[in-house]
ROVEXDREN-753428 format. One record per residue (C-alpha): residue number from 1; residue in three letters; x, y, z. Coordinates in nm, 2 decimals, padded with zeros to 4 digits. Example, Ala and Ser with C-alpha at 12.3 -4.5 7.8 and 13.67 -1.06 7.14 Angstrom:
2
<atom><k>1</k><r>ALA</r><u>01.23</u><v>-00.45</v><w>00.78</w></atom>
<atom><k>2</k><r>SER</r><u>01.37</u><v>-00.11</v><w>00.71</w></atom>
% end
This chain:
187
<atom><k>1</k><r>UNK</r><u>08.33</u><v>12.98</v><w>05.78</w></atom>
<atom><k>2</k><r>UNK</r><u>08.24</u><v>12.84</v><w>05.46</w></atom>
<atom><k>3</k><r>UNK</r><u>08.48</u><v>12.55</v><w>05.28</w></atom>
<atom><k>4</k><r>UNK</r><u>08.51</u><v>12.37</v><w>04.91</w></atom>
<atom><k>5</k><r>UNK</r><u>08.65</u><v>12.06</v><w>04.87</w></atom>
<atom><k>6</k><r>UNK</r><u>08.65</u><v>11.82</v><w>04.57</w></atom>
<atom><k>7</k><r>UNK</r><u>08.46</u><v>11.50</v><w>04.67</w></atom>
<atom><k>8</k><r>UNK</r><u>08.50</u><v>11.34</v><w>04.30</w></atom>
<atom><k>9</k><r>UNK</r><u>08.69</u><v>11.45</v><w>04.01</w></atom>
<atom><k>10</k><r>UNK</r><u>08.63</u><v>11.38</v><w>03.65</w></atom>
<atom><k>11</k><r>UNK</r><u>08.91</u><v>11.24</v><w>03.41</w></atom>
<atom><k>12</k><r>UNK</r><u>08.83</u><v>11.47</v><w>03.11</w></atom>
<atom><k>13</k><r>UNK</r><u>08.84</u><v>11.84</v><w>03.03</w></atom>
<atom><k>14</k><r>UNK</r><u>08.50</u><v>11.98</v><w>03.05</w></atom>
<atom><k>15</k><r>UNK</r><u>08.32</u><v>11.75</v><w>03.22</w></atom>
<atom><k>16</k><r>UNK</r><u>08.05</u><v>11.86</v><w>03.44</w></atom>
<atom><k>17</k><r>UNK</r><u>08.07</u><v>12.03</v><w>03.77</w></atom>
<atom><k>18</k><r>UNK</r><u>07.81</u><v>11.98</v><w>04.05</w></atom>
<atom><k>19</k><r>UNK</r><u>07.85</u><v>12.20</v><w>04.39</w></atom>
<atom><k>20</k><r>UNK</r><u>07.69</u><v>12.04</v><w>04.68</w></atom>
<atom><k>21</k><r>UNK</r><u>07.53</u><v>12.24</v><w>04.97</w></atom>
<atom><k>22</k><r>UNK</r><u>07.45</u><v>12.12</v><w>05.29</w></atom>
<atom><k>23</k><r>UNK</r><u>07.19</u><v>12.25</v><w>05.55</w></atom>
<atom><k>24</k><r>UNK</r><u>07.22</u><v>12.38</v><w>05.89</w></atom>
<atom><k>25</k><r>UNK</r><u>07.26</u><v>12.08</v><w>06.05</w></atom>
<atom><k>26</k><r>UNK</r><u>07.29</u><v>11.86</v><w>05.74</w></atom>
<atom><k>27</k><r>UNK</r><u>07.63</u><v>11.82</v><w>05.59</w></atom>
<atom><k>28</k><r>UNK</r><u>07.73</u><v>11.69</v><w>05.24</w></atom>
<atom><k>29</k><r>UNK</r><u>07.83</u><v>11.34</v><w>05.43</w></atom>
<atom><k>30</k><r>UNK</r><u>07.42</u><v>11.31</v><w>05.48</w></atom>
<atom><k>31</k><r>UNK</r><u>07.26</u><v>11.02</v><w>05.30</w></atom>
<atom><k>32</k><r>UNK</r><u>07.06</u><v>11.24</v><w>05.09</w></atom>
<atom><k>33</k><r>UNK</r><u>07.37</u><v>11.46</v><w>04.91</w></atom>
<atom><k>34</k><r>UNK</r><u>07.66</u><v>11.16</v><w>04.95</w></atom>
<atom><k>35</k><r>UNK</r><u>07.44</u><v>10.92</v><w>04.75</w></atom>
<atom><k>36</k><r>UNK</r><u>07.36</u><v>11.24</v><w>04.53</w></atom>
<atom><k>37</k><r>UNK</r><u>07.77</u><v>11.27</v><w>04.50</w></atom>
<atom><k>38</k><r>UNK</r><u>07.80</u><v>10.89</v><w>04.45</w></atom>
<atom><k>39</k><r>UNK</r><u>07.55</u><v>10.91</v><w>04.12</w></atom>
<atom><k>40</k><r>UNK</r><u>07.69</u><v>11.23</v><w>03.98</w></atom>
<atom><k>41</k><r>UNK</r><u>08.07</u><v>11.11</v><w>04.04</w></atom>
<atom><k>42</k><r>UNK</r><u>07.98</u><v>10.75</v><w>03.87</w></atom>
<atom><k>43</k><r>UNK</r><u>07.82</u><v>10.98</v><w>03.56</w></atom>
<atom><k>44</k><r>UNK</r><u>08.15</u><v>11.16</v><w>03.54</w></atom>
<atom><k>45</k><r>UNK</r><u>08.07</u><v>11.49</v><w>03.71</w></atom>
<atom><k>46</k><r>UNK</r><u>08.35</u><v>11.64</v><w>03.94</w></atom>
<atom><k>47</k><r>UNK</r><u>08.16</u><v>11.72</v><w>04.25</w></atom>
<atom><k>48</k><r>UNK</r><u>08.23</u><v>12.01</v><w>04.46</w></atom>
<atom><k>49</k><r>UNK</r><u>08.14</u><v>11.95</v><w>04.82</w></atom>
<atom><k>50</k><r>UNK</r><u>08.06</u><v>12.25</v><w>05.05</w></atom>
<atom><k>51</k><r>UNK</r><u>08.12</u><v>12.26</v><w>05.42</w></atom>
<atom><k>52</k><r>UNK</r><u>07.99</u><v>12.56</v><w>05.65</w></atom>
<atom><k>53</k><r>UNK</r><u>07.99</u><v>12.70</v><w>06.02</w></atom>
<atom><k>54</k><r>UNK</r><u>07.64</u><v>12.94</v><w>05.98</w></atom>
<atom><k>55</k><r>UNK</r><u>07.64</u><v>13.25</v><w>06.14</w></atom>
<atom><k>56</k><r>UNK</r><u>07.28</u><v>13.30</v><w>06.29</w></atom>
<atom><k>57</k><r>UNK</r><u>07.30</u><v>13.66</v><w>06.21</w></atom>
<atom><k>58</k><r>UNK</r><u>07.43</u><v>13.63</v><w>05.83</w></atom>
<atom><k>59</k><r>UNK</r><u>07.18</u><v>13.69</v><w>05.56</w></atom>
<atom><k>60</k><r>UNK</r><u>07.12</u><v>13.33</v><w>05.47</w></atom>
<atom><k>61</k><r>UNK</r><u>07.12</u><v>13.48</v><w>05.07</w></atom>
<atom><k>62</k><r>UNK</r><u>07.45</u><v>13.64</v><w>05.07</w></atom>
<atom><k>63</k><r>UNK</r><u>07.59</u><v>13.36</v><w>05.25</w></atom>
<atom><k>64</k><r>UNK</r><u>07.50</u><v>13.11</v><w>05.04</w></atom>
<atom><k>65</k><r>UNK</r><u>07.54</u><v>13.30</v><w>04.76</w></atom>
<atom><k>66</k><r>UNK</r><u>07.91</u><v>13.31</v><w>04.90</w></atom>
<atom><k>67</k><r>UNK</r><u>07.97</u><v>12.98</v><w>04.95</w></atom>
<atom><k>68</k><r>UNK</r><u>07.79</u><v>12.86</v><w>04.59</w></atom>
<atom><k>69</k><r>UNK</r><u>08.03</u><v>13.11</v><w>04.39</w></atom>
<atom><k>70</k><r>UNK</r><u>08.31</u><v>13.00</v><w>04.57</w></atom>
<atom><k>71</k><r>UNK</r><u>08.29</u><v>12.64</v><w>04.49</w></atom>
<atom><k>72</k><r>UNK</r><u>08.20</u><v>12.65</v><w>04.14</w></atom>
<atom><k>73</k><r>UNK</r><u>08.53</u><v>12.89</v><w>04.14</w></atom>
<atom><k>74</k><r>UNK</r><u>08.73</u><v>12.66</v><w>04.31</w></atom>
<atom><k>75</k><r>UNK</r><u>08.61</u><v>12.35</v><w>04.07</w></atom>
<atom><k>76</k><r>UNK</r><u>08.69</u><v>12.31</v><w>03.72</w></atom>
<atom><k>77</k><r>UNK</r><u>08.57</u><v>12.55</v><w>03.40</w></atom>
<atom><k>78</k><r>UNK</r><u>08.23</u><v>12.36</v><w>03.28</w></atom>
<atom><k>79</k><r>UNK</r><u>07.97</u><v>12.45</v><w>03.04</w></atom>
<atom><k>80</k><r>UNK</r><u>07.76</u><v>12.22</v><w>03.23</w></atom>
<atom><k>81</k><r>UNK</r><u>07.70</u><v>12.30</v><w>03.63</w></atom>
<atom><k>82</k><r>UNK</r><u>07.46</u><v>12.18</v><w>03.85</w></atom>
<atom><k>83</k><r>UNK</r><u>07.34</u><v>12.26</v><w>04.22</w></atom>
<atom><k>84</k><r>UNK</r><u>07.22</u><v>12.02</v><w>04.46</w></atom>
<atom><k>85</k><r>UNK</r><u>07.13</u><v>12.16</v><w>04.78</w></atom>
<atom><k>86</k><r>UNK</r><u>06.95</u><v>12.00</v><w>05.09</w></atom>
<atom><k>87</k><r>UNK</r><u>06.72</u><v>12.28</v><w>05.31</w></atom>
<atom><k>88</k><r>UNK</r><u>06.99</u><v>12.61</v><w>05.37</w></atom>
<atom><k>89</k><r>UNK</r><u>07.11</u><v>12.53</v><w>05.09</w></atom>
<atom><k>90</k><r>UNK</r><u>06.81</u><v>12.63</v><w>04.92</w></atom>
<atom><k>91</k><r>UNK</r><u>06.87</u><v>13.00</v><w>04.97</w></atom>
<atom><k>92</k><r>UNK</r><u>07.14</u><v>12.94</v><w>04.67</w></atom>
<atom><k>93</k><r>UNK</r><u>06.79</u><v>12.89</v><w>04.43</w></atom>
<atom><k>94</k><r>UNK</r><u>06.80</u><v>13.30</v><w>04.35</w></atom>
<atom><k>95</k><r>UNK</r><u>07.16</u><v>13.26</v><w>04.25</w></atom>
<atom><k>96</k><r>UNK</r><u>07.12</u><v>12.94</v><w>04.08</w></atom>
<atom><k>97</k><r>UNK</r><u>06.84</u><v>13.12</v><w>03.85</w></atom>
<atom><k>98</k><r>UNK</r><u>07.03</u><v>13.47</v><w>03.77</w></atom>
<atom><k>99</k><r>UNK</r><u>07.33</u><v>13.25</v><w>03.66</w></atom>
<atom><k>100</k><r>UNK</r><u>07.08</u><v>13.00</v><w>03.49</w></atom>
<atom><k>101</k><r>UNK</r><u>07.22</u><v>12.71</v><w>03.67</w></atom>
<atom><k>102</k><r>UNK</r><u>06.99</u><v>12.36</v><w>03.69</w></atom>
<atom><k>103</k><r>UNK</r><u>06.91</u><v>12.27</v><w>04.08</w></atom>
<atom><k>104</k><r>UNK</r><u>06.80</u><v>11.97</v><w>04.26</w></atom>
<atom><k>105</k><r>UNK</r><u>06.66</u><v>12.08</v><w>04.57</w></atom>
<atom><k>106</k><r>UNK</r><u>06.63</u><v>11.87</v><w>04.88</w></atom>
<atom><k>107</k><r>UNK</r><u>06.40</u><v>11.98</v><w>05.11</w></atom>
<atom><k>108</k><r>UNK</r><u>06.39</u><v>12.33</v><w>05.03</w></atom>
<atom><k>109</k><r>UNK</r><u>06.27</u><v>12.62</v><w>05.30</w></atom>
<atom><k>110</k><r>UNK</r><u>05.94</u><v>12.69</v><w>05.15</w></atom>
<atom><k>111</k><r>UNK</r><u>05.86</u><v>12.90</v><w>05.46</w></atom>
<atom><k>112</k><r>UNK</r><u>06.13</u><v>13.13</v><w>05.32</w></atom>
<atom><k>113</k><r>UNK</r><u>06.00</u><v>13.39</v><w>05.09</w></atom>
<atom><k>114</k><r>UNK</r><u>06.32</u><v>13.41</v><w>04.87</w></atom>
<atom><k>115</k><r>UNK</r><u>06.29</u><v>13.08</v><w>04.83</w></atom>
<atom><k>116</k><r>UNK</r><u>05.91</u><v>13.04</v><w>04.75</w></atom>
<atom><k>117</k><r>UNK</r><u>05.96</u><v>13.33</v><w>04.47</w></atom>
<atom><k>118</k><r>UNK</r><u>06.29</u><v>13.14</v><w>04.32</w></atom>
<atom><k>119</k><r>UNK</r><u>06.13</u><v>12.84</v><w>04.32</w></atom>
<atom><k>120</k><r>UNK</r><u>05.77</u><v>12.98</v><w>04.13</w></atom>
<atom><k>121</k><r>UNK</r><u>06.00</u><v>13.14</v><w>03.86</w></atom>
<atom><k>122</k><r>UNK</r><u>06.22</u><v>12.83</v><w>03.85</w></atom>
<atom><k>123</k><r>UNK</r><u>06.20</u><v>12.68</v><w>03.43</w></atom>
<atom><k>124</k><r>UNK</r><u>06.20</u><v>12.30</v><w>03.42</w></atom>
<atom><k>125</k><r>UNK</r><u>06.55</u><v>12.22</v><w>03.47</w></atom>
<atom><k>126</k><r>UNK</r><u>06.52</u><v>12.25</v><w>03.87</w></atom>
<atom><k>127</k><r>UNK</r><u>06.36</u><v>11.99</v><w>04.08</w></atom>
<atom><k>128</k><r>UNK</r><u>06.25</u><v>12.07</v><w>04.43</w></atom>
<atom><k>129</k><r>UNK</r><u>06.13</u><v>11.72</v><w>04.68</w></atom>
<atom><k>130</k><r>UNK</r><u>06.00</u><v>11.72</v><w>05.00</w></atom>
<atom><k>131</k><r>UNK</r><u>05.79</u><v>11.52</v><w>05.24</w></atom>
<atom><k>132</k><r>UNK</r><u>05.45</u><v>11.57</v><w>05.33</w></atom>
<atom><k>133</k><r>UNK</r><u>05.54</u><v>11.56</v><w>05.72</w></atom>
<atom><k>134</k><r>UNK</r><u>05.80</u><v>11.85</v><w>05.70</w></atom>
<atom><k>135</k><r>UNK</r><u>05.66</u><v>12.18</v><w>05.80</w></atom>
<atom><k>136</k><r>UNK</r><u>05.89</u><v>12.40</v><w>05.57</w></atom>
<atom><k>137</k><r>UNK</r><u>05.77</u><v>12.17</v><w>05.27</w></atom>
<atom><k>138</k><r>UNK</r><u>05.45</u><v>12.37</v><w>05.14</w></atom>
<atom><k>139</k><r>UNK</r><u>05.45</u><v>12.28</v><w>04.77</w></atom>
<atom><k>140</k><r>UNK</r><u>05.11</u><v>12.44</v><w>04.70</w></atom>
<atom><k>141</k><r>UNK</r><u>05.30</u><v>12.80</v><w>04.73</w></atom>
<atom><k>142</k><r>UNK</r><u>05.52</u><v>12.75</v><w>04.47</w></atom>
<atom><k>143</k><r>UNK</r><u>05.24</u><v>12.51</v><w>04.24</w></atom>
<atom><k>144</k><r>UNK</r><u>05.21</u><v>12.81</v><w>03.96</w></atom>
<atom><k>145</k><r>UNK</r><u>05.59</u><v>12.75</v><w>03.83</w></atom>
<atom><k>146</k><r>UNK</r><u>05.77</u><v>12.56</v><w>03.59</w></atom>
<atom><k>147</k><r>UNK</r><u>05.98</u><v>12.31</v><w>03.85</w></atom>
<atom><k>148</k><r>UNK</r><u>05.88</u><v>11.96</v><w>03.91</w></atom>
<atom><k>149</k><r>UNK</r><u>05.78</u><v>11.90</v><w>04.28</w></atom>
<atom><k>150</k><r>UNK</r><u>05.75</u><v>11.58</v><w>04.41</w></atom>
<atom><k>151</k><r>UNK</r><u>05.62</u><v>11.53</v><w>04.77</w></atom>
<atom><k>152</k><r>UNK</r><u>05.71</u><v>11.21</v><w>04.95</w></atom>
<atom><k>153</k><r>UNK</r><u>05.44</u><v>11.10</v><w>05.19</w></atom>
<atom><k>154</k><r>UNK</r><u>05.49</u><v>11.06</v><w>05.53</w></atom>
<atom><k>155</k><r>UNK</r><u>05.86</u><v>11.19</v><w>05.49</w></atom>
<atom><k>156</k><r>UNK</r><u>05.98</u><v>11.47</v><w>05.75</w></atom>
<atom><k>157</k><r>UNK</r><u>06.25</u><v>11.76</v><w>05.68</w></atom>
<atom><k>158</k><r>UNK</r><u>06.53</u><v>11.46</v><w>05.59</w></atom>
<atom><k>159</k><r>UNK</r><u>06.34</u><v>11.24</v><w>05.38</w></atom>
<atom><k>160</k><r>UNK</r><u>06.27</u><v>10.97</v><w>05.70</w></atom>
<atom><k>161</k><r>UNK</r><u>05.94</u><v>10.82</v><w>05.72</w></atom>
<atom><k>162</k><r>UNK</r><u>05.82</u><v>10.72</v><w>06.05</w></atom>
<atom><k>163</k><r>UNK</r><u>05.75</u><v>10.34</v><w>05.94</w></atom>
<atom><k>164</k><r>UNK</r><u>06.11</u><v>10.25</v><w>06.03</w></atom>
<atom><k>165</k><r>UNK</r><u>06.47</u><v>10.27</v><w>05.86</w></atom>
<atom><k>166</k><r>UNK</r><u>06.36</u><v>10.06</v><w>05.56</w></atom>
<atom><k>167</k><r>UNK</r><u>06.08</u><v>10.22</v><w>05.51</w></atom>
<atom><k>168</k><r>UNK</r><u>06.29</u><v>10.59</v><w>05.45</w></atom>
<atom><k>169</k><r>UNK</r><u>06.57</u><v>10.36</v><w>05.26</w></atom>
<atom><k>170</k><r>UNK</r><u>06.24</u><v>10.25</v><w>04.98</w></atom>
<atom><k>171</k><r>UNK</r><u>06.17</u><v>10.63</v><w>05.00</w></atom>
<atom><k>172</k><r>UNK</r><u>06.49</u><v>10.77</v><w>04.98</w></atom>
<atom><k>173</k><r>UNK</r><u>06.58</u><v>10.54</v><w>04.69</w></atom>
<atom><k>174</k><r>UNK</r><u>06.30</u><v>10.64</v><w>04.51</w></atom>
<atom><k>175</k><r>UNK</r><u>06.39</u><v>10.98</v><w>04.56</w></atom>
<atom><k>176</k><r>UNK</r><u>06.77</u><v>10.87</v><w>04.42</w></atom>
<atom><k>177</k><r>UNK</r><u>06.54</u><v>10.72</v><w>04.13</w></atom>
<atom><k>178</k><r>UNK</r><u>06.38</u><v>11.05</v><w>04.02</w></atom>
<atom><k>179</k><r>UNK</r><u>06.68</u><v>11.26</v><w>04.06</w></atom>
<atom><k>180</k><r>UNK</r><u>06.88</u><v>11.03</v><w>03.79</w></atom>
<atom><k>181</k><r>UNK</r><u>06.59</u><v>11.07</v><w>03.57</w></atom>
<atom><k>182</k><r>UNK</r><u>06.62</u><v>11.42</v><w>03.64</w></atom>
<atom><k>183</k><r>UNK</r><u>06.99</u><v>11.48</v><w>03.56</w></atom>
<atom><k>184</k><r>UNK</r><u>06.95</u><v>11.26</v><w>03.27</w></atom>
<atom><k>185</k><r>UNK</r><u>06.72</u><v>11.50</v><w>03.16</w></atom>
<atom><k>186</k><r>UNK</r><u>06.95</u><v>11.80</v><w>03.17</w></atom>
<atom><k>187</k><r>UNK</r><u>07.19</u><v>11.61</v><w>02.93</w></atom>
% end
């Protein structure tokens, strides 16, 4: 089952469109994309949320391809689109590049070799972050490309750090930081 809702929609024609993808277990109301919403919504984007029931025995490409074409259907006509996908999501990074679509990339499954290629060929305007305790984070796999990669220490496969919830809040919010920069940059 896959679902697209608007989460925030802009007041003028044109405007931006970003389509959310959740993981597995990770859905759009997870710190790490509702904040991402929050920013893109405040910057006039209309945000396209994803929801998803994942069949175990789907191609995790096709599906996601599925669900990323039908949300950017579903949203508004825009010359400017954006992805921002936390871990399944991820699998969306082939699409994302033969439609030459920007991506932020949350966690990505780097253990995935879809996703390892995507991510090598991937020109600057896709950002890929992960922590440095998360086993499907292996940013020396995809070090040859063109992406930024920014590895958060200590962080596991949701951006937490075991030092305590404040701790992951000062990491999370620095990962907010550099994906605003990031955006800003595809302006």
């Amino acid at each position: 089952m896959i679902r697209s809702r608007a989460l925030a929609r802009a007041d003028v024609a044109d405007a931006p469109v970003a389509v959310l993808l959740p993981g597995v277990g990770y859905t759009i109301q997870g710190p790490l994309l509702y904040w991402c919403a929050q920013m893109l919504a405040e910057r006039g984007w209309h945000v396209q949320g994803v929801e998803w029931s994942v069949d175990a025995a789907a191609d995790p490409v096709s599906f996601v391809e599925e669900a990323v074409t039908t949300a950017f259907n579903a949203a508004p006509p825009a010359s400017r689109r954006l992805i921002v996908a936390k871990s399944f999501g991820s699998f969306a990074l082939p699409w994302a590049l033969g439609e030459g679509v920007p991506g932020v990339w949350l966690t990505p499954v780097l253990t995935s070799e879809v996703v390892r290629d995507a991510l090598t060929g991937a020109p600057e305007s896709h950002l890929a972050i992960g922590g440095d305790a998360d086993e499907m984070w292996l940013p020396d796999t995809v070090a040859g490309g063109r992406a930024a990669l920014v590895t958060v220490s200590g962080a596991n496969h949701s951006l937490a750090v075991k030092a305590g919830w404040r701790a992951s809040l000062d990491a999370q919010s620095r990962v907010f930081d550099t994906i605003s920069t990031h955006v800003e940059s595809l302006a």
